[in-house]
N, C-alpha and C positions, 0 to 999 in steps of 0.2 A: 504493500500500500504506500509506502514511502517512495516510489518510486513516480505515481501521480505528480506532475507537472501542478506548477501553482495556477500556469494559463488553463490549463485542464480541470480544475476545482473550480476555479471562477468561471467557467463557462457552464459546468453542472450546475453552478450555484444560481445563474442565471436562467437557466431553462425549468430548472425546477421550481412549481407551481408556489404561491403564496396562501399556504393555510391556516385559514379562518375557522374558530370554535363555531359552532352553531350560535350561541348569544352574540358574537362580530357578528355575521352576517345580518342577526335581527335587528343589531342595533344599526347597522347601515340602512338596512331598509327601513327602519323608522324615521333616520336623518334627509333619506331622498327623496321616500313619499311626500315629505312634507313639502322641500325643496321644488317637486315637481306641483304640487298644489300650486306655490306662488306663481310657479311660472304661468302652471294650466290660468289660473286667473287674470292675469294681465292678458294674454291671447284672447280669451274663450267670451270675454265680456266685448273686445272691438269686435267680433262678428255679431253680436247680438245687438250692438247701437241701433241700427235701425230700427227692431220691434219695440223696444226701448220707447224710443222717440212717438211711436207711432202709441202708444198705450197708454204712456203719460201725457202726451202732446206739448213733447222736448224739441227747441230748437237746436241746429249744428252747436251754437255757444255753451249751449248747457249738456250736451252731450258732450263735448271735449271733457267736461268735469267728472265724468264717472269715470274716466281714464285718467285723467290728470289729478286731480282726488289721492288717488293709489300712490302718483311717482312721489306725489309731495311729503304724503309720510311716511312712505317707501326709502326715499331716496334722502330724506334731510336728516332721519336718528338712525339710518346703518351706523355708523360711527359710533355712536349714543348705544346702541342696543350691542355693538361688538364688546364694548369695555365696560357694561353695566353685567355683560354674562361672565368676564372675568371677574369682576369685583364682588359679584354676590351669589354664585355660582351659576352654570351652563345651565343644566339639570333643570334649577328653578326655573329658571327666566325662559326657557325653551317650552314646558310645558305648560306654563302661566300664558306665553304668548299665544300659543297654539288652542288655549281654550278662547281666547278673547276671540281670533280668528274665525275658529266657530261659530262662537256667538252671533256675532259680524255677518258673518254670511245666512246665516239661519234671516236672520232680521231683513237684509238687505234682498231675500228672495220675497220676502212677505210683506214689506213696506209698497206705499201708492205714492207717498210724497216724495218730490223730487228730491228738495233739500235734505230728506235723512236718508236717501238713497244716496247719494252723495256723501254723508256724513259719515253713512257704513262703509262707502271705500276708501275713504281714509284711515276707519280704523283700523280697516284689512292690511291696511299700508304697515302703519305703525306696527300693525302686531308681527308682519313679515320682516322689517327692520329689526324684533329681534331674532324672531326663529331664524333666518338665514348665520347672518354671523353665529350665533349660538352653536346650533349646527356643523358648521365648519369646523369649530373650533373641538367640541366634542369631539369631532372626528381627530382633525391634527394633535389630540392630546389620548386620544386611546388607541391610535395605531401609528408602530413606531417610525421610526421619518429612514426615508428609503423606499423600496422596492415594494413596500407594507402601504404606506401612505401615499404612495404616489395611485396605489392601484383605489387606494378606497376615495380620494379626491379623483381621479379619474369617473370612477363610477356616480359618484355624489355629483359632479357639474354635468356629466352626462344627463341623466335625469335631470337634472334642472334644463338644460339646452333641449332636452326631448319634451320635456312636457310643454317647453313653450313652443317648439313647432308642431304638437302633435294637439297642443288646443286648440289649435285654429280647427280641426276637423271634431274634435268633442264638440268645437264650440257652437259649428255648424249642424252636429247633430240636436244637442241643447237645444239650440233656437226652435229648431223643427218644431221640440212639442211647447216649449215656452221660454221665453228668455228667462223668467223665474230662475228653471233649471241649472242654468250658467251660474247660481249663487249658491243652488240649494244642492249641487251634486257634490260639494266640498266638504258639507254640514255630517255623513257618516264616518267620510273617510277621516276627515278631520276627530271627531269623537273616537273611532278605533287605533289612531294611532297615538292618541294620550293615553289610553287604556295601555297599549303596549309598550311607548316610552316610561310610562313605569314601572314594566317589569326589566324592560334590557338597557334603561340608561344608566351606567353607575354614575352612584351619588360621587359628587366632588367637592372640593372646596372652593370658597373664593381665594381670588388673587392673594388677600392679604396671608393668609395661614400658608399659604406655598413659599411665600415669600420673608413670611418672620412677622413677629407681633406689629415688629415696629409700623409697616407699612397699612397697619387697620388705622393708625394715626387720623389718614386724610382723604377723603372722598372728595375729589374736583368740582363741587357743588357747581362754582360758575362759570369754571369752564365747560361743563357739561351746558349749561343754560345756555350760554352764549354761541356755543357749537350749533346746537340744538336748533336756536332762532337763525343766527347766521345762514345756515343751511338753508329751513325753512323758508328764508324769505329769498334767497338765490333762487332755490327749485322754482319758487312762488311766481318769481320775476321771469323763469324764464318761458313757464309753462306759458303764463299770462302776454309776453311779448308780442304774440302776432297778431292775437286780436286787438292790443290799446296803443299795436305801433311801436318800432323800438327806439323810434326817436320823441313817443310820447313822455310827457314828466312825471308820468305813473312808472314808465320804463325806469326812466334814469334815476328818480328818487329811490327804486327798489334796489337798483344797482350798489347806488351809494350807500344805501342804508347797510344792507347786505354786506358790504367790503368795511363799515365800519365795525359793525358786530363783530364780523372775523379778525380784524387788526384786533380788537378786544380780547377776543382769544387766544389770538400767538401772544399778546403781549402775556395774559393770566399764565399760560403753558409756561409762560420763560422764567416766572417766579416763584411759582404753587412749587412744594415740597413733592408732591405726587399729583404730576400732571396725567390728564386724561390721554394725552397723545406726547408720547416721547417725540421727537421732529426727528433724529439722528436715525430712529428706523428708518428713514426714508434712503439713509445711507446704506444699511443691509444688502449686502446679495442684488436682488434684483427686483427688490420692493419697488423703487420708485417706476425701472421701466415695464412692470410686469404692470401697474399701475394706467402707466399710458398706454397702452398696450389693449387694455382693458377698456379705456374710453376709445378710443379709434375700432376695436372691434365690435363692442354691442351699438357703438353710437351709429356706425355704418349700415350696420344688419338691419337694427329699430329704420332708421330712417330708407333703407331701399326697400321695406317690409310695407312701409307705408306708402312709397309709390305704387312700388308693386299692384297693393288691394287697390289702389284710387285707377292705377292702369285698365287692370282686367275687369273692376266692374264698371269703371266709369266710361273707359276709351271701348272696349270686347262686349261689356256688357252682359257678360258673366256674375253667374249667381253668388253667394258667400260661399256654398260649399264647392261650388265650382271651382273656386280661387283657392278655397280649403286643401280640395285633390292636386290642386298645381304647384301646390306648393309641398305637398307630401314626401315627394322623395328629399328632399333638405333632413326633415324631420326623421326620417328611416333610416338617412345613412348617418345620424346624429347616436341615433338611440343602438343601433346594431353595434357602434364602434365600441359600445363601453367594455367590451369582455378583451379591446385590443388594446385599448389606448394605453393603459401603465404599460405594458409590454412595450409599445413606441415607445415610451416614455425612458423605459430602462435602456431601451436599443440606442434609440437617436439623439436622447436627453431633450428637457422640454424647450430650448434655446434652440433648437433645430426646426421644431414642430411647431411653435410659434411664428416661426421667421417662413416656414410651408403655407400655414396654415394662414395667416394675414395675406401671403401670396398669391395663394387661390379666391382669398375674398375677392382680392384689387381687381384678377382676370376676370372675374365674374361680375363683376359689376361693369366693366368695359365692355366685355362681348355685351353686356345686353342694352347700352347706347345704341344699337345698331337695329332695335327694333322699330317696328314701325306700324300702323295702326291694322292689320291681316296677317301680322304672325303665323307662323307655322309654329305648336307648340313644339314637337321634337327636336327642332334644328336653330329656333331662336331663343326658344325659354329654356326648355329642359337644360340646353349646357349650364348654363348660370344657376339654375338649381341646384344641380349635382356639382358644380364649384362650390357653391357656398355652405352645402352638406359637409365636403368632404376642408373647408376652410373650418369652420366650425368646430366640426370633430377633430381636428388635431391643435386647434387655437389656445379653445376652452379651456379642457382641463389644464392643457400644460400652463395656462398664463398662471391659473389658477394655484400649480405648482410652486411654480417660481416665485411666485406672491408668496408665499408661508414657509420658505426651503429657511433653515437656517435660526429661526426664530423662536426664542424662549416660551416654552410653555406657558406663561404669567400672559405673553403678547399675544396669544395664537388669536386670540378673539378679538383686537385692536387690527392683527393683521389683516384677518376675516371680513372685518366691517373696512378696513381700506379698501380691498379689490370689490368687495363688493359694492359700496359706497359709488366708486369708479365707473363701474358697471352703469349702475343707475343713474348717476350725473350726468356720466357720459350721455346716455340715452338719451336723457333731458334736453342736454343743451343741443347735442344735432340733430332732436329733430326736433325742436324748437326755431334753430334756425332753416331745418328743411321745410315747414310748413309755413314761418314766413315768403320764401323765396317762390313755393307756389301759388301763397295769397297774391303777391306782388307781380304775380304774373295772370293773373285772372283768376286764380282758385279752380277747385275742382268743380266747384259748385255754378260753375257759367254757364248753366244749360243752355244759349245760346252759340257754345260755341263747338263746332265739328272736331272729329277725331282726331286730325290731322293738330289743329291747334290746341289742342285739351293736351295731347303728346309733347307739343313744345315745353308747354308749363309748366311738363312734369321735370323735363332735360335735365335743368339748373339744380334740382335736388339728386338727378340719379349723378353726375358730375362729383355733386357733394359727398355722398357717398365713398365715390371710386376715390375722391382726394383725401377722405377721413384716412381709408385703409392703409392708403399710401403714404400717407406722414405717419401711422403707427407703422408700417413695416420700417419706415424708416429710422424711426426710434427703437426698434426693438433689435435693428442690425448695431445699431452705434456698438462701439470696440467695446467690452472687459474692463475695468479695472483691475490690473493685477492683484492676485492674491495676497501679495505683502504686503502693497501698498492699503489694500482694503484691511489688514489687519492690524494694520499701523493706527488706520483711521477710527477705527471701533475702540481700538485701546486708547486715545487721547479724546473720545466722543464725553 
């Protein structure tokens, strides 16, 4: 046996399988079902806008808000909800969230009035701001960092990436018998998977008892607050932008208000004893460009997802589930990859698969500038599809990776709520500004105007898109910093 080569063990070591007790496996699939719930929800509710509108007798402005509702409290307390699950444990705060969630959707399928319909998806928001980071963090803190967690973050952001392409067709199914169902098909699964995260989530501690008495000292009260509104009023500002104008003083007030709050909170972070957000993480590894990386790729997706549906039903004139099935293979080849992707992951490492996978977005979103109002689905849509499938599936989890690679167990939930935070902002802000650029060019809404010119309108946003991809591939090639150097840096942080 001595005789075994070291290249020969490490090559065994690598083909042989990663196994998981039966409680791993449960407790993954308690972290992804839910994870897939968020995603299902954000999809499964825009193909249901229309009967929406049509039952309540909601105009376009007030329908952006059942969508927009979700980012703002989605996307302003990830942050808030990643370092409230270290500070007072995952465990709690993950299954606290995930009942409110419930709750939330129970109500929001059985509500008539606009405004609490509205109100519930916000608090769907909120309560996904913590189960996501929560979530993650559970994961990067029960399975160990390697070959282990690469494969169970692989599988965790798959599901999340499959449930939000594979809502659009729930979502279309939903609507069939009532858009109700788009709220009320969460309200089981959601109830059976708290039932189950209390058998297979072990209990944990907060941050402080990992860390030593001392650090129960101080909870970042107002850095939390000021994070919190900061945020808040950014998402607020930007959701709100295309309708009040971005040159209105509703605009610019939010902006300024926005960027004061936040100067408020790096100032608090640079003084507090135990700040909510260490900044020198940003130095780690590949925190900062797995980061960008993150906004360039959902912000891309979001916003060409959104031409996309305004294309084929507005310019084709295709049905919701019609657009549902066109876009399915993305969705298929998202969800099939998860049994592969750590295995990329360990072959190519995720700095390869990152740098593939933003690649194939940028081609995908170029070949489909080329369409034109009689497509042929095989030869003009389909490639872009199956580009952005298979850009997705190797993107995702790896950014996902590189986002938590490195990072102290105390952090893992601060890291969590970064990329995903990222994710969501990202989303925010392009397509915030993809929907002004189509406002400014007649909106989709100009029934007066033919296919040919409805297609112009859309151009400037599909453009936006191909350019998001393309400044994230290009931040996510920038060189290395050397390892000494980086270790230089962390020891003097």
């Amino acid at each position: 046996m001595t005789s075994t080569s070291t290249l020969e063990r490490s090559a065994g070591e690598r083909l042989d399988p990663v196994r998981w007790t039966r409680a791993q496996w449960m407790l993954l699939m308690v972290l992804c079902t839910v994870l897939a719930l968020d995603a299902l929800d954000v999809s499964m509710v825009g193909v249901a806008l229309p009967s929406i509108g049509t039952e309540l007798h909601l105009g376009t402005e007030s329908l952006q808000w059942i969508v927009s509702a979700y980012v703002l409290g989605y996307g302003s307390l990830l942050l808030l909800g990643g370092r409230m699950a270290d500070l007072l444990g995952r465990r709690r705060i993950f299954l606290i969230a995930l009942s409110v969630f419930a709750a939330a959707s129970l109500l929001g399928g059985l509500v008539d009035d606009p405004a609490l319909l509205i109100a519930t998806r916000f608090v769907k928001g909120l309560a996904a701001a913590f189960t996501a980071p929560a979530g993650f963090s559970i994961i990067t803190t029960n399975f160990a960092e390697g070959r282990e967690r690469n494969r169970a973050v692989s599988i965790f952001t798959t599901f999340g990436a499959s449930g939000f392409s594979l809502g659009l067709v729930v979502g279309g199914l939903m609507t069939a018998m009532s858009w109700r169902w788009t709220f009320l098909v969460s309200v089981p699964v959601a109830v059976a998977v708290v039932l189950l995260g209390l058998k297979f989530i072990p209990r944990d501690g907060a941050a402080g008892k990992e860390q030593g008495k001392e650090q129960d000292s101080g909870h970042d009260v107002w850095g939390a607050v000021t994070l919190a509104a900061g945020m808040l009023g950014l998402v607020y500002t930007l959701v709100s932008a295309p309708g009040n104008g971005w040159g209105s003083v509703a605009t610019i007030a939010g902006f300024v208000a926005s960027a004061v709050v936040l100067a408020a909170f790096a100032v608090i972070e640079n003084r507090v004893r135990h700040p909510l957000i260490r900044f020198s993480i940003l130095r780690e590894g590949w925190v900062a460009r797995a980061n960008l990386s993150a906004v360039g790729l959902f912000g891309s997706y979001l916003s060409f997802q959104f031409i996309l549906t305004l294309y084929l039903q507005s310019v084709l004139g295709w049905s919701p589930l019609g657009m549902a099935l066109a876009l399915l293979p993305t969705g298929l080849l998202v969800a099939s990859s998860a049994p592969f992707a750590d295995r990329l992951i360990d072959k190519f490492g995720a700095p390869r698969l990152i740098l593939t996978g933003l690649a194939s977005l940028a081609l995908g979103y170029v070949l489909f500038l080329r369409v034109g109002t009689s497509p042929n689905y095989v030869t003009d849509i389909l490639p872009s599809v199956l580009l952005l499938g298979v850009g997705f599936a190797l993107a995702f989890p790896s950014i996902n990776v590189q986002a938590t690679a490195g990072i102290r167990n105390s952090e893992q939930g601060l890291a969590a709520g970064l990329i995903q935070t990222s994710t969501q902002v990202g989303a925010a802000l392009v397509l915030a500004v993809t929907t002004a650029m189509v406002s400014g060019h007649g909106g989709a809404s100009d029934g007066g105007a033919n296919a040919a010119a409805m297609l112009e309108q859309y151009r400037p946003g599909l453009i936006l898109s191909a350019a998001v991809a393309v400044a994230a591939l290009i931040v996510a090639a920038m060189p290395t910093r050397s390892r000494k150097r980086a270790e230089a840096e962390l020891q003097t942080a």
